[in-house]
C-alpha positions as CSV (number, residue, x, y, z in Angstrom):
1,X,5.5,-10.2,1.8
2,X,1.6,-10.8,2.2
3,X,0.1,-14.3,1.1
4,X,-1.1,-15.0,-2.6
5,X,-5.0,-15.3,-2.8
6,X,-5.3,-19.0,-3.5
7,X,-8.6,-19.2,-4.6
8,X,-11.2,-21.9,-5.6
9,X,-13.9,-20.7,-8.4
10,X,-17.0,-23.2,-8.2
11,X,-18.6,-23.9,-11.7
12,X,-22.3,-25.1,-11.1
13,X,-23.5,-27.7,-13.9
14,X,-27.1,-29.0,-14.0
15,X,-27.4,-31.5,-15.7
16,X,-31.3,-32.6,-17.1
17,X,-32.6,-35.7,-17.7
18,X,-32.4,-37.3,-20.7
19,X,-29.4,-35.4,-21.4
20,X,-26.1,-37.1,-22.2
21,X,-22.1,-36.7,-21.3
22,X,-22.6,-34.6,-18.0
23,X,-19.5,-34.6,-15.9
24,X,-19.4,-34.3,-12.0
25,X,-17.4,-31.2,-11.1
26,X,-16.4,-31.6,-7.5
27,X,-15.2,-28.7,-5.1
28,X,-11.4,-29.0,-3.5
29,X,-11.8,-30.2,0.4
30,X,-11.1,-26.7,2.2
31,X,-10.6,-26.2,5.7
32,X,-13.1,-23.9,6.8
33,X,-12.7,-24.2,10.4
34,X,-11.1,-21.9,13.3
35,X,-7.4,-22.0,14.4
36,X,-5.7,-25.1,14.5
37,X,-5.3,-26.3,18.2
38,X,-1.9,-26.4,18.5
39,X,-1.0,-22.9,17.3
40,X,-1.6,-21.0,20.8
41,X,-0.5,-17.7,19.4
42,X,-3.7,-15.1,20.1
43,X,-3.6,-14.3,16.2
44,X,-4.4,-18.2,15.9
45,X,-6.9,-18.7,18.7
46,X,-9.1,-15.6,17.9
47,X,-9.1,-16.3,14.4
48,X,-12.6,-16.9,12.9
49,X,-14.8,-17.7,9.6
50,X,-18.3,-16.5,9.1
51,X,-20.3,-17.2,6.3
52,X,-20.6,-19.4,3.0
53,X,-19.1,-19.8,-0.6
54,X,-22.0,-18.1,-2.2
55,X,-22.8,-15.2,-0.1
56,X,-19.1,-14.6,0.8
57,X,-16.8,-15.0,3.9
58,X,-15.6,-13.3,6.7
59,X,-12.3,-13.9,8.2
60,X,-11.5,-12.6,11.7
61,X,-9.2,-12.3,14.3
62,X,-8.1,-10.0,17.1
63,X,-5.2,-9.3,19.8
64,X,-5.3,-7.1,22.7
65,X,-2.0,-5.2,23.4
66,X,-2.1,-4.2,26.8
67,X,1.2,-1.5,26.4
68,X,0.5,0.2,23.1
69,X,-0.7,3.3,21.5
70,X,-3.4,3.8,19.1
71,X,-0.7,5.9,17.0
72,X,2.0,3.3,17.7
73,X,0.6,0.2,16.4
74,X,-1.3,1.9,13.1
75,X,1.9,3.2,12.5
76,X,3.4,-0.1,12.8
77,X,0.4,-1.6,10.9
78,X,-0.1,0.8,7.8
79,X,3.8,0.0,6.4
80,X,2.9,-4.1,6.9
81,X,-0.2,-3.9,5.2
82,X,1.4,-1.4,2.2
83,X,4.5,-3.8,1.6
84,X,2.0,-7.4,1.7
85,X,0.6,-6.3,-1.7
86,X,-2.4,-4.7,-0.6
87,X,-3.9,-1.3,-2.2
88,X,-5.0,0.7,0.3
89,X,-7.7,2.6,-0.1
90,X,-8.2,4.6,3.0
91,X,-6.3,5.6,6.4
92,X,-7.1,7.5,9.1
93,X,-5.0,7.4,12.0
94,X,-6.7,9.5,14.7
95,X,-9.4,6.8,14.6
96,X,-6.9,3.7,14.1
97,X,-8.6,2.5,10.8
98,X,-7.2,1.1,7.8
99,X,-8.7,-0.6,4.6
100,X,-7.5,-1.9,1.9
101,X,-7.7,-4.2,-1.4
102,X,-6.4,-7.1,-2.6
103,X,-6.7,-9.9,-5.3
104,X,-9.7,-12.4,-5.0
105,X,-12.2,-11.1,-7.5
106,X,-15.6,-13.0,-7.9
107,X,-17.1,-13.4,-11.6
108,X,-19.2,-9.7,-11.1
109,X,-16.2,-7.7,-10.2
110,X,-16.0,-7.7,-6.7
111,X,-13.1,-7.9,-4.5
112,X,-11.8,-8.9,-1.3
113,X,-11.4,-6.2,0.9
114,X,-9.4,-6.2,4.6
115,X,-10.2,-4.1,7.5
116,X,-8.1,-2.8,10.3
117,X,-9.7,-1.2,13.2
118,X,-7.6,-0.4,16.1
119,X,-9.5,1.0,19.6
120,X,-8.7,1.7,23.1
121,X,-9.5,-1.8,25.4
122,X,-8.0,-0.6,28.1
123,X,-5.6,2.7,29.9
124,X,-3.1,1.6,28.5
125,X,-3.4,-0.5,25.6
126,X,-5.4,-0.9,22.8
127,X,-7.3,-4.0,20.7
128,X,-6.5,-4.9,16.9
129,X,-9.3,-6.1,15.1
130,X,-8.6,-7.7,11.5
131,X,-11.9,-8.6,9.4
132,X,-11.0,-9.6,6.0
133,X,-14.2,-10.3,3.4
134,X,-13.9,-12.2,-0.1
135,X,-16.8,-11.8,-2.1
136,X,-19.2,-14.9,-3.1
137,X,-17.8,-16.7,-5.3
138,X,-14.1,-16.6,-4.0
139,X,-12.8,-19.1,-1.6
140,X,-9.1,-17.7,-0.2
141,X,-7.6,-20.5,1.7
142,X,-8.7,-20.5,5.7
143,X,-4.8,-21.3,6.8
144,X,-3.5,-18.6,4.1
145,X,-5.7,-16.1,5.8
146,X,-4.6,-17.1,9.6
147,X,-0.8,-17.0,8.6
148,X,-1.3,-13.6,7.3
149,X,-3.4,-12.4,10.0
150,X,-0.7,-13.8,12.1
151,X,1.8,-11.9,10.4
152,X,-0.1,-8.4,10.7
153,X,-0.6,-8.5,13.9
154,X,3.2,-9.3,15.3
155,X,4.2,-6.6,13.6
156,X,2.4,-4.2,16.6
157,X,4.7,-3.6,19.2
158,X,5.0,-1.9,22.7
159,X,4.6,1.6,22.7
160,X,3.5,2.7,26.4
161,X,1.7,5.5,27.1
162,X,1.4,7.7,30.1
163,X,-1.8,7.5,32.0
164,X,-3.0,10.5,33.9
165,X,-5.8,9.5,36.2
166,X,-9.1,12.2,35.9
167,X,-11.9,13.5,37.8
168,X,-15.0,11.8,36.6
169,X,-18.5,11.7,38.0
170,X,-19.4,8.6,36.4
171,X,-20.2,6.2,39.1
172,X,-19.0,8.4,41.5
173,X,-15.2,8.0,41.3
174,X,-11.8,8.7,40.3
175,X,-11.4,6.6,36.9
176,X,-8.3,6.3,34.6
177,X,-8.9,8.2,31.3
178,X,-11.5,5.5,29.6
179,X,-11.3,5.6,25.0
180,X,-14.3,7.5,23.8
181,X,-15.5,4.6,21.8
182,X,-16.0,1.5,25.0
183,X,-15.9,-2.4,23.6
184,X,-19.1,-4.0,23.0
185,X,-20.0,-7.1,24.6
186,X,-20.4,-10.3,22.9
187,X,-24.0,-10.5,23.4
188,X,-24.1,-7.3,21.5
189,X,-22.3,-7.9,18.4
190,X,-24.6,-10.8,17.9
191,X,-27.5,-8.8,18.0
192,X,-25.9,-6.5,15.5
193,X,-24.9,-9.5,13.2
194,X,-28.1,-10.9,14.0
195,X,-29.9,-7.6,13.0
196,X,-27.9,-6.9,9.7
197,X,-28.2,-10.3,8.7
198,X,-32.0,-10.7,9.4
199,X,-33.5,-11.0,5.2
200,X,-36.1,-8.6,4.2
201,X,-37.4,-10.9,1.8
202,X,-36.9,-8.3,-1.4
203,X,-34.0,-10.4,-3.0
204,X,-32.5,-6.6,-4.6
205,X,-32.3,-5.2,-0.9
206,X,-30.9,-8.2,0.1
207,X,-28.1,-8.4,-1.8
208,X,-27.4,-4.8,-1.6
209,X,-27.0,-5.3,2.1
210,X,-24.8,-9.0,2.3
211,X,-22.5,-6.9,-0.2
212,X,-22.4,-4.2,2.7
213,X,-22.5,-6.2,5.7
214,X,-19.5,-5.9,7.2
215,X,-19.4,-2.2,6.8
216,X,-22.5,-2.0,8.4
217,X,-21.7,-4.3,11.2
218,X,-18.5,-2.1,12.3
219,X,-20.8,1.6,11.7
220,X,-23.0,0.2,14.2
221,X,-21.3,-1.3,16.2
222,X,-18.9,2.2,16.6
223,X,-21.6,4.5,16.8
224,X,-22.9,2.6,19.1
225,X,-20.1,2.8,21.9
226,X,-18.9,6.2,21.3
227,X,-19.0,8.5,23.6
228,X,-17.6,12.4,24.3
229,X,-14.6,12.5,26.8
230,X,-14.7,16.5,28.9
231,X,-12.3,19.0,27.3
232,X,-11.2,16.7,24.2
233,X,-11.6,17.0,20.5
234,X,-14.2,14.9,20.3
235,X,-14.1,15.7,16.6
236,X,-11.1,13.8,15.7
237,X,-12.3,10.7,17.6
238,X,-15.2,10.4,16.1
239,X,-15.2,7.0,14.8
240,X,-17.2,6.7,11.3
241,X,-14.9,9.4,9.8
242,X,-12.8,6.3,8.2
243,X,-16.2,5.4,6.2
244,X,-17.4,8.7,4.5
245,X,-17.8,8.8,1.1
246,X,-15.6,11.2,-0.5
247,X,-16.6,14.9,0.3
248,X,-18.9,14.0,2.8
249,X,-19.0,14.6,6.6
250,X,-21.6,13.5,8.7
251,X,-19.6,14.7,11.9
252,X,-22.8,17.3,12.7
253,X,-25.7,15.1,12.6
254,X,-23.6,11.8,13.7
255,X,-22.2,13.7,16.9
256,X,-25.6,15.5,18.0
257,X,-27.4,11.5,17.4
258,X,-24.9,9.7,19.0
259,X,-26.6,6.6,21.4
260,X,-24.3,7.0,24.2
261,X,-25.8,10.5,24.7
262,X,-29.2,9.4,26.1
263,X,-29.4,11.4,29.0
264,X,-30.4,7.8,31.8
265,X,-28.4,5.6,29.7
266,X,-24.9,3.9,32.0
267,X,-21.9,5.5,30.6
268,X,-20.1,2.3,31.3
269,X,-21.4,0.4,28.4
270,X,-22.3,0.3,24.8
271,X,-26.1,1.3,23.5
272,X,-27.2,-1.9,22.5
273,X,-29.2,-2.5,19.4
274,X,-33.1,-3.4,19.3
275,X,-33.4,-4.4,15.7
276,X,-33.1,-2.6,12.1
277,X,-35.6,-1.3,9.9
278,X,-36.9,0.7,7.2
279,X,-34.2,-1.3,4.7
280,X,-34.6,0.9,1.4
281,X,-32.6,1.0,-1.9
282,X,-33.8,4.1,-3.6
283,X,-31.6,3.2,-6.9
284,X,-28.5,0.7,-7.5
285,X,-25.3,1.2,-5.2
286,X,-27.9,3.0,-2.4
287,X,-28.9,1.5,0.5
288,X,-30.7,3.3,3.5
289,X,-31.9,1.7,6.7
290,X,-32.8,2.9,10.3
291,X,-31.3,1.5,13.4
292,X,-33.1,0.8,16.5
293,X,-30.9,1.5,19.5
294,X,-32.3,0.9,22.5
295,X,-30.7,1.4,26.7
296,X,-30.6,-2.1,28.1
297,X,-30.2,0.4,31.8
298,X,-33.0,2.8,31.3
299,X,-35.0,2.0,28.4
300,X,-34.4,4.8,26.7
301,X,-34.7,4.5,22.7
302,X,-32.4,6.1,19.8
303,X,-33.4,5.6,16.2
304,X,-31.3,6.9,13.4
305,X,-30.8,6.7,9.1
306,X,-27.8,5.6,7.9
307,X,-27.6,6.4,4.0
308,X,-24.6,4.7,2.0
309,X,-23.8,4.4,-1.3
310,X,-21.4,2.3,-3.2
311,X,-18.0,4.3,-4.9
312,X,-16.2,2.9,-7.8
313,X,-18.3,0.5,-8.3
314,X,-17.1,-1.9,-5.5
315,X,-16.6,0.0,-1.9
316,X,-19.7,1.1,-0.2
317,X,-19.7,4.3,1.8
318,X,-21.4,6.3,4.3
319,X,-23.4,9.3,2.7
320,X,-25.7,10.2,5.8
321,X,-26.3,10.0,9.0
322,X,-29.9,11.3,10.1
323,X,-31.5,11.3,13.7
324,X,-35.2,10.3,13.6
């Protein structure tokens, strides 16, 4: 069974001078803090929180499996995630995503969404990333979320995988089959988060895009490291697949833009980006911005639109992706 949302709902009361009977309404003491240091589990020391009551939290964590599958731990995820009372709302297993709903629903209808992405760290084995976001408003319980986390992630278990080494002209050698999408460094996903969370100072654009941060965030940070492997379907890896609207492909114009296909650019590593602009929202539930990537080896730059929209009234999407 998954943990019950636990949540805290804050009521603000202003109170005006002169005016009588107003009572003090004080907020529970919550634990907003990492891992507790004892638990040395990796569920418990990755674990994470990013943000604040009002715009909304972010809860991570993240295991590496050094003898697993892609295949084999989503299939060991997906069942996990469908019995802990989650609604899943899409799955694709070729790219080793998951996401799905569950109770936590701030006073404008929005709920708390989790995300599973599982990639290639390494030959053999793979990293699980959980990112789990409660809307403004909501305030899940930090040690409800790490025992949960804790509980998705043991589930994964060995499932090796037979490496056959390849010819590759990239730096010159024999390599081991690398994943088509490579792991960003941690001084790039700052920049990202630092980039996506830079304010435009139009308060309707800038709610539009805390709302879809964290899709954003993961959509960048994907298209970012994803590269073509010789003689593969490089169709079925491509990694923002998992976030198309419905009916909607952007395979064409997302595979021909791709960063890691600067001609100069070291295949070893992720495109980093340069900033983010261009932040547009043409009507409610649209947002469109251009990202800025830019070759931290040769210089090079690669700017593209991302369009997305939001479906059912909560989930945003992606609708486009355009090379500039």
């Amino acid at each position: 069974m998954g943990f019950r949302m636990r949540s805290r709902y804050c009521l603000a009361v202003l109170c005006v001078g002169g005016i009588q009977g107003c009572t003090s309404l004080q907020m529970p003491s919550l634990d907003f803090t990492a891992s507790s240091p004892e638990d040395l589990r990796a569920c418990a020391r990755h674990f994470s929180v990013e943000g604040n009551f009002l715009a909304g939290r972010q809860f991570r964590s993240f295991v590496e499996f050094p003898r697993t599958t892609q295949g084999g731990a989503f299939d060991d995820l997906l069942p996990v995630v469908s019995d802990g009372g989650y609604l899943v709302s899409s799955v694709d297993r070729d790219v080793g995503m998951i996401s799905a709903n569950k109770g936590g629903t701030s006073h404008d209808g929005r709920g708390s969404v989790l995300n599973v992405n599982i990639r290639k760290s390494s030959p053999s084995g793979v990293q699980v990333d959980l990112v789990y976001s409660a809307p403004g408003g909501v305030l899940p319980l930090t040690e409800d979320v790490q025992k949960e986390f804790c509980r998705l992630l043991e589930a994964v278990k060995e499932h090796p995988e037979k490496i056959t080494p390849v010819n590759t002209t990239q730096e010159g050698a024999v390599a081991m089959r690398r994943p088509s999408v490579l792991e960003p460094t941690a001084s790039q996903r700052k920049r990202i988060r630092e980039a996506v969370g830079k304010k435009t100072g139009i308060e309707a654009i800038d709610r539009e895009i805390k709302e879809a941060a964290p899709l954003i965030t993961q959509i960048i940070e994907l298209h970012g490291c994803w590269y073509f492997l010789p003689g593969e379907n490089n169709q079925a890896s491509y990694p923002l697949r998992a976030f198309e609207a419905p009916g909607v492909s952007t395979w064409a114009q997302g595979s021909v833009s791709r960063p890691m296909a600067l001609a100069h650019h070291a295949k070893n590593s992720c495109v980093p980006v340069n900033r983010i602009v261009g932040w547009a929202a043409p009507a409610r539930g649209e947002l469109n911005f251009e990202v800025v990537y830019m070759s931290d080896s040769s210089g090079e730059v690669r700017r593209i639109q991302y369009n997305m929209i939001k479906t059912a009234g909560t989930a945003w999407l992606l609708q486009d992706v355009l090379p500039r």
